[in-house]
VOPAGU-2260 file (C-alpha; in pm, 1 decimal, decimal comma):
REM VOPAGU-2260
SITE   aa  ch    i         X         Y         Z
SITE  UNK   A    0       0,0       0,0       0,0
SITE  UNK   A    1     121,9     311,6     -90,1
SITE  UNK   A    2     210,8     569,8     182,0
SITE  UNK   A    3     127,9     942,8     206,4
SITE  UNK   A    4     545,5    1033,5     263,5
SITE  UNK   A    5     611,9     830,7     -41,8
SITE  UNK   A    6     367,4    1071,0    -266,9
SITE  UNK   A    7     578,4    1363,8     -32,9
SITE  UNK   A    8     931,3    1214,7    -133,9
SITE  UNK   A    9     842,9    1141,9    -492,5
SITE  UNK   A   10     708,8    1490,5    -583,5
SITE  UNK   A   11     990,8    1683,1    -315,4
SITE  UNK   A   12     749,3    1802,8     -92,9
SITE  UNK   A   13     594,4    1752,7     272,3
SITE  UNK   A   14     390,8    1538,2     367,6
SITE  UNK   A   15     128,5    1842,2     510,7
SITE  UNK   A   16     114,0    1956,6     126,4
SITE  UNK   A   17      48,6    1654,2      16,1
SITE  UNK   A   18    -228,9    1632,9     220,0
SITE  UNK   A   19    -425,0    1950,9     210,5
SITE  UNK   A   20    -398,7    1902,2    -184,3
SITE  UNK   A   21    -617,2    1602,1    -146,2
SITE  UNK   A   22    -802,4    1784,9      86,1
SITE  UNK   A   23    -861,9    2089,8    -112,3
SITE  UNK   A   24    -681,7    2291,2     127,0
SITE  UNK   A   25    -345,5    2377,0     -31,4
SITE  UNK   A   26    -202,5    2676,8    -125,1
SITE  UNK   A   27      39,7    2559,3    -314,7
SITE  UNK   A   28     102,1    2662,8    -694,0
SITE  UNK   A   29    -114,9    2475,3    -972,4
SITE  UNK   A   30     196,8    2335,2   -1130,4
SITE  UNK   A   31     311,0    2155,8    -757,4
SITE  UNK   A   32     -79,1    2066,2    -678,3
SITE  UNK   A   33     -48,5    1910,1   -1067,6
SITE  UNK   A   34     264,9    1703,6    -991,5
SITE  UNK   A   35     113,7    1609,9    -672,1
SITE  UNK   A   36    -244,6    1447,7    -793,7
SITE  UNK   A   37     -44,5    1283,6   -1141,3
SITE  UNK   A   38     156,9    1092,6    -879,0
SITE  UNK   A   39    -132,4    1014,6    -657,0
SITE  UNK   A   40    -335,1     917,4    -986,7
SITE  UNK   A   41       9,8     677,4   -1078,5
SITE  UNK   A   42      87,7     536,8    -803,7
SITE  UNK   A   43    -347,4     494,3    -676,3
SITE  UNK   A   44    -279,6     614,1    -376,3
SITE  UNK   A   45    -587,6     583,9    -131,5
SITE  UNK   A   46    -598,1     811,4     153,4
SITE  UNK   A   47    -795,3     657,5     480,4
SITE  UNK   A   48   -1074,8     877,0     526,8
SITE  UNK   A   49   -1192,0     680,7     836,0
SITE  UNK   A   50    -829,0     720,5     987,2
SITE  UNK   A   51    -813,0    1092,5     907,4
SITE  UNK   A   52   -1120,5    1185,9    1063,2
SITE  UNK   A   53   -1053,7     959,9    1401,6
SITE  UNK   A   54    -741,0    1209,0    1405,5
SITE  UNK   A   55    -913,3    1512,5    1290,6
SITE  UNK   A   56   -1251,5    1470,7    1389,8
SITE  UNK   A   57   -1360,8    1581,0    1058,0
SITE  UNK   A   58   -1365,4    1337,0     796,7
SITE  UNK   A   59   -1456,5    1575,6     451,3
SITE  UNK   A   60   -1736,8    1324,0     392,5
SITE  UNK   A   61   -2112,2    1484,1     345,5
SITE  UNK   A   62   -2397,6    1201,2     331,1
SITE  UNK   A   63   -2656,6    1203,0     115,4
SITE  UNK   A   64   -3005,7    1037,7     175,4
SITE  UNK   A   65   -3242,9     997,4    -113,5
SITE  UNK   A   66   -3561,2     881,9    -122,4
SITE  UNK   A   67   -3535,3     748,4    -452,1
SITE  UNK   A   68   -3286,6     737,0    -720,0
SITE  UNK   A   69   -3558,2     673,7    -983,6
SITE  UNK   A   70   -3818,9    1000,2    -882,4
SITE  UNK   A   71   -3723,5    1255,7   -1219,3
SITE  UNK   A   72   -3642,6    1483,6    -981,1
SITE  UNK   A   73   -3396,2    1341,9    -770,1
SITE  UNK   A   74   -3078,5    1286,0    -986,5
SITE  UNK   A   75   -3026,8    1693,4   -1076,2
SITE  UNK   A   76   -3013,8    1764,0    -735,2
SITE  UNK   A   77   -2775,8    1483,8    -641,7
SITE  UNK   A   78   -2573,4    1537,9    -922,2
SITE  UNK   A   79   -2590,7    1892,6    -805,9
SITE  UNK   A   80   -2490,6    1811,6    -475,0
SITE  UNK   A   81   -2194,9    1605,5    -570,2
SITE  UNK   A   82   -2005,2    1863,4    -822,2
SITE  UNK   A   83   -2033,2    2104,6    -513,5
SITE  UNK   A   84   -1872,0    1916,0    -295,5
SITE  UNK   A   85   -1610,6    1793,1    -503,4
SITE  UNK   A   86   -1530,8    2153,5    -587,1
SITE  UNK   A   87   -1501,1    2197,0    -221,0
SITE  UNK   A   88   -1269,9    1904,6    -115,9
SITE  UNK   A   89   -1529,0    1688,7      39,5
SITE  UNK   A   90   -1647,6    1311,7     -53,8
SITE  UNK   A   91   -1973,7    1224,6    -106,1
SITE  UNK   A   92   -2121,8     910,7      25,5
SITE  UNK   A   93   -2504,2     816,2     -66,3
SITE  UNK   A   94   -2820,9     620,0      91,5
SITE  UNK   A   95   -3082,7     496,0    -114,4
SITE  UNK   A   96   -3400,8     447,4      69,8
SITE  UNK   A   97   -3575,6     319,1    -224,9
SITE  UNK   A   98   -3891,8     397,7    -116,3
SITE  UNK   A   99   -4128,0     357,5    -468,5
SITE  UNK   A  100   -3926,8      87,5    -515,7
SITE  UNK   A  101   -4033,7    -112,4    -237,6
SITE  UNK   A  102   -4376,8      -7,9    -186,2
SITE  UNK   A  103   -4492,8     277,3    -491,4
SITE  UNK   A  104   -4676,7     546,8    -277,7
SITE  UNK   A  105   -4817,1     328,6      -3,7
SITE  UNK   A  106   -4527,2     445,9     206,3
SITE  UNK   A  107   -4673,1     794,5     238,9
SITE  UNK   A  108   -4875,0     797,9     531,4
SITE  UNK   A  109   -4637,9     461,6     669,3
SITE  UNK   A  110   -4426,7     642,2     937,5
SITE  UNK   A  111   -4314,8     245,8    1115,5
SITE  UNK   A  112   -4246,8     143,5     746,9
SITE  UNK   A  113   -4042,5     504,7     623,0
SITE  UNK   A  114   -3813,2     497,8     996,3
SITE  UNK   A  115   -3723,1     110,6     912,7
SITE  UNK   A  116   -3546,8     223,0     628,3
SITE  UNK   A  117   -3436,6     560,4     720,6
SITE  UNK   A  118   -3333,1     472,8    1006,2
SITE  UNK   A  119   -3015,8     198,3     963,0
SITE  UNK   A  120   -2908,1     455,2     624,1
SITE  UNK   A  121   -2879,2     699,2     912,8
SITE  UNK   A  122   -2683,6     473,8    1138,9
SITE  UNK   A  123   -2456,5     368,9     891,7
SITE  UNK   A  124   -2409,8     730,3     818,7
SITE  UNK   A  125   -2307,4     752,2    1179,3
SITE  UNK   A  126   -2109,6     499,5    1206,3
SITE  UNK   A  127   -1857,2     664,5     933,4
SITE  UNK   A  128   -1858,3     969,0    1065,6
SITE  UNK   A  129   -1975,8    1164,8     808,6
SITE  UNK   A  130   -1955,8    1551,7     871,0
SITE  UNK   A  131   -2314,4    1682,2     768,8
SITE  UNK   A  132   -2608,5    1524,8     616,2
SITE  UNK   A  133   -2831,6    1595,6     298,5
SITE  UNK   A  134   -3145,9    1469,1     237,6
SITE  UNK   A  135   -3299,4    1447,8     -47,3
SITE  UNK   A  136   -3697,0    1377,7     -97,1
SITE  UNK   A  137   -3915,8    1243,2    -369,8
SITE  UNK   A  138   -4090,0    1576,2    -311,5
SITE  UNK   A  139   -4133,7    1879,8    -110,7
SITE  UNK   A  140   -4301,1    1728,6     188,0
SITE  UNK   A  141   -4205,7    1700,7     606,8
SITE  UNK   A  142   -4005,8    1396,6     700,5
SITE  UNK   A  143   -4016,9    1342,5    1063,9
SITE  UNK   A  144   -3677,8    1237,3    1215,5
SITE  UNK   A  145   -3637,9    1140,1    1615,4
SITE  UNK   A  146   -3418,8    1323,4    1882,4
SITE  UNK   A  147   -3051,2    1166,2    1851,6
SITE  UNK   A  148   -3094,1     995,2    1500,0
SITE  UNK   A  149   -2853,6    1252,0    1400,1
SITE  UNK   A  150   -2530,8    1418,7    1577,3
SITE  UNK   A  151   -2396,3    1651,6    1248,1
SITE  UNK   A  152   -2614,8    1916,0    1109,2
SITE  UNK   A  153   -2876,6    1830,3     824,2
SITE  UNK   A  154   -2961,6    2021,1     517,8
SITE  UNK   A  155   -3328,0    1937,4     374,1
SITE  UNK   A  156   -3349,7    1955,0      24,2
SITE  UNK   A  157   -3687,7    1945,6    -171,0
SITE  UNK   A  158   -3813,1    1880,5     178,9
SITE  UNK   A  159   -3841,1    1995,8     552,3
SITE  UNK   A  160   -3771,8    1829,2     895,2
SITE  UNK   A  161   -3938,1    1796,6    1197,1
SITE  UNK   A  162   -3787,7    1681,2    1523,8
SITE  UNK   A  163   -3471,2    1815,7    1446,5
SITE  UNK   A  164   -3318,4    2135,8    1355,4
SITE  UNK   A  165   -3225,2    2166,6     973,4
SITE  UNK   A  166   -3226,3    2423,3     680,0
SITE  UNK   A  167   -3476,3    2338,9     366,1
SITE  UNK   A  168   -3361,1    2450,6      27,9
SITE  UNK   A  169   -3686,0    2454,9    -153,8
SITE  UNK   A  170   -3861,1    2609,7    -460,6
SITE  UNK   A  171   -4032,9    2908,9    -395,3
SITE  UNK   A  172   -4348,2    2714,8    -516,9
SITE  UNK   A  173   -4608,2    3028,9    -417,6
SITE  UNK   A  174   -4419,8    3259,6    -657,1
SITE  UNK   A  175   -4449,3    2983,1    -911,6
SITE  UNK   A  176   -4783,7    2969,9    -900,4
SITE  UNK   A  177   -4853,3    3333,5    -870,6
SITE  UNK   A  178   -4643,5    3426,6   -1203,1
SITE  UNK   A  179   -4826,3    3140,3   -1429,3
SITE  UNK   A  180   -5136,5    3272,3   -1304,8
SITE  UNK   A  181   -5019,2    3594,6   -1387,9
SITE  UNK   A  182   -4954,1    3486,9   -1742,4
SITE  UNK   A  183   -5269,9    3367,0   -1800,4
SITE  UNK   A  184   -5455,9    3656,5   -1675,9
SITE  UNK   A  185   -5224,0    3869,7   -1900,3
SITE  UNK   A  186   -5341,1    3730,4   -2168,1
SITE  UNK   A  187   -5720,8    3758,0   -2105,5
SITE  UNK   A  188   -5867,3    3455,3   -1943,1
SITE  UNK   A  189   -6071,2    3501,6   -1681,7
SITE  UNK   A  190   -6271,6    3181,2   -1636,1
SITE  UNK   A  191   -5965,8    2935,3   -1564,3
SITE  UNK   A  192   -6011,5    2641,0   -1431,5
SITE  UNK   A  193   -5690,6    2456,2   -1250,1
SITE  UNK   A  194   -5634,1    2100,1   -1220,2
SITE  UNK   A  195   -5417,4    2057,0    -841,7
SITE  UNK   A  196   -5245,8    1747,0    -710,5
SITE  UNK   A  197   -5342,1    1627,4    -371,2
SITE  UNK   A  198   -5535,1    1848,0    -160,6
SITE  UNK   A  199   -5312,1    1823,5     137,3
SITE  UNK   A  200   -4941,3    1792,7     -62,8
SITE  UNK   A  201   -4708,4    2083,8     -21,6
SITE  UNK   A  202   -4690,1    2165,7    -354,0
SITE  UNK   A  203   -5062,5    2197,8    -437,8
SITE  UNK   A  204   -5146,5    2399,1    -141,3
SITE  UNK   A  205   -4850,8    2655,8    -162,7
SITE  UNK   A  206   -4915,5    2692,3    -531,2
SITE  UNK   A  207   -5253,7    2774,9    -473,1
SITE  UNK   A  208   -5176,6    3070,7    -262,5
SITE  UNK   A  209   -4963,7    3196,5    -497,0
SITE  UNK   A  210   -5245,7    3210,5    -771,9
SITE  UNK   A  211   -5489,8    3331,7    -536,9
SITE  UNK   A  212   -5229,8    3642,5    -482,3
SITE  UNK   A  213   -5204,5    3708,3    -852,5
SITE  UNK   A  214   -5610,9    3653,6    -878,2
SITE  UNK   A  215   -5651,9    3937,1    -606,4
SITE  UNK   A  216   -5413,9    4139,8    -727,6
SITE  UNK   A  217   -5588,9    4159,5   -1091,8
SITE  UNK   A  218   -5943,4    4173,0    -878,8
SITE  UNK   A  219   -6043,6    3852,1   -1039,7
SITE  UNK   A  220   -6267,3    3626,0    -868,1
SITE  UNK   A  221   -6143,2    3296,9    -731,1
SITE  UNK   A  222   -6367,0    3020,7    -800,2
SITE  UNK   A  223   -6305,5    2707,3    -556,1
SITE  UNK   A  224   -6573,6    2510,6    -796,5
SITE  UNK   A  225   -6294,1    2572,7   -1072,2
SITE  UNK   A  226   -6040,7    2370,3    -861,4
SITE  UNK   A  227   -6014,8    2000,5    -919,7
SITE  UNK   A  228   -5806,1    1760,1    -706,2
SITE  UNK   A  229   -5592,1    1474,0    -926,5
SITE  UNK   A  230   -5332,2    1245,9    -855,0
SITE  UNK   A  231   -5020,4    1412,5   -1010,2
SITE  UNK   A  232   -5102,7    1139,5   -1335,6
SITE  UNK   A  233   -5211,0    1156,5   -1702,7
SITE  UNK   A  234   -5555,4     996,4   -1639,4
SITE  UNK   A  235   -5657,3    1264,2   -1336,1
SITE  UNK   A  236   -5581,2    1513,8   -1625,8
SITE  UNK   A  237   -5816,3    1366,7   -1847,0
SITE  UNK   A  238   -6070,3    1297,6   -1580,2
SITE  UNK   A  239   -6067,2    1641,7   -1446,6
SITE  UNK   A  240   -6064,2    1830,9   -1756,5
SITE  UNK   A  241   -6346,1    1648,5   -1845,5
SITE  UNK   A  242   -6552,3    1835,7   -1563,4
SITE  UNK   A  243   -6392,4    2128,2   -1610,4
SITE  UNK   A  244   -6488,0    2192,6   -1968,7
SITE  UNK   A  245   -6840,1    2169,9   -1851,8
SITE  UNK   A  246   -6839,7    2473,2   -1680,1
SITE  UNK   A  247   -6746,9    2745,6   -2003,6
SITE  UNK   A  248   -6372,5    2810,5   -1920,4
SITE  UNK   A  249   -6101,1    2936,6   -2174,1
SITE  UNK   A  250   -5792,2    2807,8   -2004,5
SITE  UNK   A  251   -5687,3    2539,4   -1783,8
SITE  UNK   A  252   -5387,5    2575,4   -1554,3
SITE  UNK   A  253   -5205,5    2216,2   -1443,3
SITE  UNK   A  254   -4992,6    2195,4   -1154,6
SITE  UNK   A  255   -4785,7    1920,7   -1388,4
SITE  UNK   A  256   -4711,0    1862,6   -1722,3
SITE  UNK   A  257   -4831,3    1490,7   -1694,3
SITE  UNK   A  258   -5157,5    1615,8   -1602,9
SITE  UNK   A  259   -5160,5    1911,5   -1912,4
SITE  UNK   A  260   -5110,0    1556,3   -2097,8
SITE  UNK   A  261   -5403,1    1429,8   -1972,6
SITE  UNK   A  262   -5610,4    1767,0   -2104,6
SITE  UNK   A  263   -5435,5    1748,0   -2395,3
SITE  UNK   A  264   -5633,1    1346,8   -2426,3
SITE  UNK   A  265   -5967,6    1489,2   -2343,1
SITE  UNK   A  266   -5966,9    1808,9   -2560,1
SITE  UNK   A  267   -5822,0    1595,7   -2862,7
SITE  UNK   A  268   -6128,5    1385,5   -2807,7
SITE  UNK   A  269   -6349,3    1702,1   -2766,0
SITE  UNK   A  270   -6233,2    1835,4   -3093,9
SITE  UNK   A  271   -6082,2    2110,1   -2957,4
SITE  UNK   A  272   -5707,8    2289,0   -2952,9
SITE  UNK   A  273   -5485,6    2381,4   -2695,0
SITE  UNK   A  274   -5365,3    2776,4   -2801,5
SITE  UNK   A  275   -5683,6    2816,4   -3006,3
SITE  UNK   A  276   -6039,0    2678,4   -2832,8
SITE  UNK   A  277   -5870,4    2668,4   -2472,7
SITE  UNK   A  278   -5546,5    2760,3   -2308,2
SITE  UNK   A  279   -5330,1    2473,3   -2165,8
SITE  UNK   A  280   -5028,0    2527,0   -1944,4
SITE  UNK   A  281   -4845,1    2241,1   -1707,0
SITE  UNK   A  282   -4556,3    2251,2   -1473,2
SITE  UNK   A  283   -4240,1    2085,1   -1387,9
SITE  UNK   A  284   -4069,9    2164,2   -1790,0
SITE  UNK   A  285   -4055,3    1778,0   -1842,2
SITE  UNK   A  286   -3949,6    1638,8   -2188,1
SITE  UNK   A  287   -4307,2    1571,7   -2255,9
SITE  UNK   A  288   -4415,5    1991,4   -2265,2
SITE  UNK   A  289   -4205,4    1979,3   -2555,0
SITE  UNK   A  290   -4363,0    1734,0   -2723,2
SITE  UNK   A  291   -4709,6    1777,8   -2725,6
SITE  UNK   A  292   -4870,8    1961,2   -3012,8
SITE  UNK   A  293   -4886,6    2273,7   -2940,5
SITE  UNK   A  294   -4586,3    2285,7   -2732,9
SITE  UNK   A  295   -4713,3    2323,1   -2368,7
SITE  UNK   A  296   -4624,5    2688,8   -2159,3
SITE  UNK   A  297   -4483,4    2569,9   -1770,7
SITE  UNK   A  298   -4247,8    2633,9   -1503,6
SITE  UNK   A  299   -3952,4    2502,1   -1410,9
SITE  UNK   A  300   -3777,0    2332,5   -1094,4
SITE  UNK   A  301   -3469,2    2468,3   -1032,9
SITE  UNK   A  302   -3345,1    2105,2    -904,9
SITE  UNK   A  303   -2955,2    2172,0   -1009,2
SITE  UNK   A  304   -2977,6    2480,0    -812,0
SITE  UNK   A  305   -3158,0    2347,6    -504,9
SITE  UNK   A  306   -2865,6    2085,7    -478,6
SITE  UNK   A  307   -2596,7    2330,9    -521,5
SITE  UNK   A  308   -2744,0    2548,3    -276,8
SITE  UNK   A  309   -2792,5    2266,1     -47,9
SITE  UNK   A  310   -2456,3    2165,3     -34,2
SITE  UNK   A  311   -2327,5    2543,5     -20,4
SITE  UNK   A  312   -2538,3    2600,5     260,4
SITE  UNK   A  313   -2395,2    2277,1     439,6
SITE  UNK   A  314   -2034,7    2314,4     374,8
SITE  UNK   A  315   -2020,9    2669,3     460,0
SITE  UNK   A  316   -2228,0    2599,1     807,1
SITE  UNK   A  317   -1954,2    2350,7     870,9
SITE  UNK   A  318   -1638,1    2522,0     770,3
SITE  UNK   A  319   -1769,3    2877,3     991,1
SITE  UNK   A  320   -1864,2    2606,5    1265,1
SITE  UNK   A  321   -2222,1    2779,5    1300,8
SITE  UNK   A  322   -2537,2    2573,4    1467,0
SITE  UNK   A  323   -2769,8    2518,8    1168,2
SITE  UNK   A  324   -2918,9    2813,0    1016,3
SITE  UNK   A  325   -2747,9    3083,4    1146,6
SITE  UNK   A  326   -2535,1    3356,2     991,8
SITE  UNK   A  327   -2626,1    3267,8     614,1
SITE  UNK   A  328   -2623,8    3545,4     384,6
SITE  UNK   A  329   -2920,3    3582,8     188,0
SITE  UNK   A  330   -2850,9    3656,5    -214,9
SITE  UNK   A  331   -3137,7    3848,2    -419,6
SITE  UNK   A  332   -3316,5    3520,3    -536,1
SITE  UNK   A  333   -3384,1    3390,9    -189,6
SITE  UNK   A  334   -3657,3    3456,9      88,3
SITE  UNK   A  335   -3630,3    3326,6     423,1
SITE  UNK   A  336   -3908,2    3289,8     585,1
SITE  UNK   A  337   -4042,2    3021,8     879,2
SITE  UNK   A  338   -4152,8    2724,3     700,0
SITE  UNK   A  339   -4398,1    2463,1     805,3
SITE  UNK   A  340   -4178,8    2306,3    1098,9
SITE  UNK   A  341   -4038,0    2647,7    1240,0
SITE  UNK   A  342   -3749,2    2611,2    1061,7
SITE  UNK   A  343   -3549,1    2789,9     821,9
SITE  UNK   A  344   -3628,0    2798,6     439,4
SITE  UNK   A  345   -3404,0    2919,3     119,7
SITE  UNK   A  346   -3651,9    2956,1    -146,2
SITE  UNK   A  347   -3531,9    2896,4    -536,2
SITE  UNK   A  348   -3732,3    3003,8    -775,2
SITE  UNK   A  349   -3843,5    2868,0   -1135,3
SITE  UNK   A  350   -3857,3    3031,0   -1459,6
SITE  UNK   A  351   -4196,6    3052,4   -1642,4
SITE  UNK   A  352   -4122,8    2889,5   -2003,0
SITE  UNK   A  353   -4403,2    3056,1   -2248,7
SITE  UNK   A  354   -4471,6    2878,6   -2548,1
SITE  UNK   A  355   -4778,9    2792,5   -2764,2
SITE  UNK   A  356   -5061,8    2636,8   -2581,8
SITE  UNK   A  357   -5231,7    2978,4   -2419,7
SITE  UNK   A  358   -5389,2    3243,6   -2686,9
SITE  UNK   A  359   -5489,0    3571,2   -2629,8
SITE  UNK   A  360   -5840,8    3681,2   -2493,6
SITE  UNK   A  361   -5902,6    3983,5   -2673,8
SITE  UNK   A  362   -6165,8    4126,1   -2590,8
SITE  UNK   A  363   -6034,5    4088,0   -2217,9
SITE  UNK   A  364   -5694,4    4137,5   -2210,0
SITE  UNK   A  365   -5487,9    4374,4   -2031,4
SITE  UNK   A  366   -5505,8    4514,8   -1654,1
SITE  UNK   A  367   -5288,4    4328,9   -1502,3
């Protein structure tokens, strides 16, 4: 096994370079960190990370916890997460809970089934002495740890905490739905009808708010008959639009794009256009809003940021040795304000993404 003082001898330095070159730490010149990592790359030298942090009592390793690898949103902000900390000089080290995997979406309201999984990937965790924790969620919902299941601080991303303290790097989901409302009443329509996923998820509810803002701001009514419940799916677009298109509407605003697919189903059957007979718009900017006919106006999730920020926010807490939360400087794009566990949020928003499935209202337009 190759030694650390070998790497020192070979490349005429100390040993203390060598090492805070590995550990992102040196301040050594490019051309002596280069020497230093084409020797360690040569030679596959393997530094003991346990060993270090036994001596240290920091280890450079950040965990990450993911619900599941497979949810569309999950890999940005992972892959996110990673680049981040291997810009910083820290190892990453990840938990799969698998959660659809093993049970689809019965797990939900399971809290004995959801700890027996998240608990031993936060043991193990321990056991390694990881530095800080990340976890990443399906979606933006509360996951409910236990006093003492955790002794480094915890980031939340896509997701909040309760039980312990921890930062949540979320998207600013109110403004989201505030500014596509906004759009839509821009451009005329007044009798919209809006297709929601569950009535109690986070996403739904804060969205909701945010188009109610934009509604009272442009001193248009807010219809609660107009607002269907679905399941998130194509066929609860269908379904709903279905009803909706009963009740003389001119656009239809869904809180995902798989659900816009769904109206797209019903109004094809209908006989009628998206962008032409009735406005369309989704959310989320998956592959499919680009593929419909008309392509589809959304929104969407700023997952690469939320893990960058994530992992800034958890990195610089540990490096400034601050409890969690405290002391973070706010940029322009964030809002802080006390989320639904009484914790700290850092709120990312989306980007509206306009395209051709909403037409203009003529003979209403403007005022807002």
């Amino acid at each position: 096994m190759v030694r650390l003082k070998e790497i020192a001898d070979e490349c005429g330095v100390s040993a203390t370079t060598v090492s805070n070159i590995l550990n992102g730490k040196a301040r050594a010149s490019e051309e002596t960190r280069q020497r230093v990592l084409e020797v360690v790359r040569r030679r596959g030298y393997q530094p003991n990370y346990i060993a270090q942090g036994l001596r240290n009592q920091k280890t450079r390793m950040i965990g990450i916890i993911a619900e599941d690898i497979v949810q569309f949103t999950t890999p940005p902000v992972i892959e996110s997460i990673m680049e981040h900390c291997e810009k910083r000089g820290y190892r990453t080290i990840m938990q799969n809970l698998r959660l659809y995997a093993r049970w689809s979406d019965r797990w939900f309201h399971d809290e004995e089934a959801y700890r027996s999984v998240l608990l031993p990937a936060l043991q193990e965790l321990n056991s390694i002495r990881v530095d800080g924790v990340i976890c990443v969620a399906g979606h933006e919902r509360v996951i409910r740890f236990q006093k003492g299941d955790l002794s480094v601080p915890l980031v939340m991303a896509y997701s909040y905490a309760e039980g312990i303290p921890a930062v949540s790097v979320v998207i600013d989901e109110e403004r989201g739905g505030y500014e596509m409302m906004r759009y839509l009443l821009s451009m005329g329509h007044r009798r919209i009808g809006i297709i929601a996923g569950r009535e109690d998820n986070i996403h739904a509810v804060k969205r909701l708010v945010g188009i109610q803002k934009a509604m009272f701001e442009a001193q248009v009514p807010y219809n609660p008959g107009w607002v269907r419940y679905g399941n998130w799916d194509r066929e609860s677009g269908y379904r709903l639009a279905k009803e909706l298109l009963q009740e003389d509407i001119t656009a239809i605003l869904a809180m995902t794009d798989t659900m816009a697919g769904g109206v797209y189903d019903c109004m094809e059957e209908l006989g009628l256009r998206a962008g032409q007979d009735i406005a369309v718009t989704g959310y989320n900017n998956t592959e499919l809003s680009e593929y419909v006919h008309p392509r589809l106006t959304t929104m969407t999730l700023p997952l690469s940021e939320i893990g960058y920020r994530s992992a800034e926010t958890l990195l610089n807490q540990l490096e400034a040795g601050e409890e969690t939360g405290s002391g973070e400087e706010q940029t322009e794009t964030d809002r802080a304000q006390k989320d639904w566990t009484g914790g700290k949020e850092i709120l990312i928003p989306g980007s509206l993404v306009i395209r051709n499935s909403v037409h203009r209202m003529e003979s209403q337009a403007g005022g807002t």
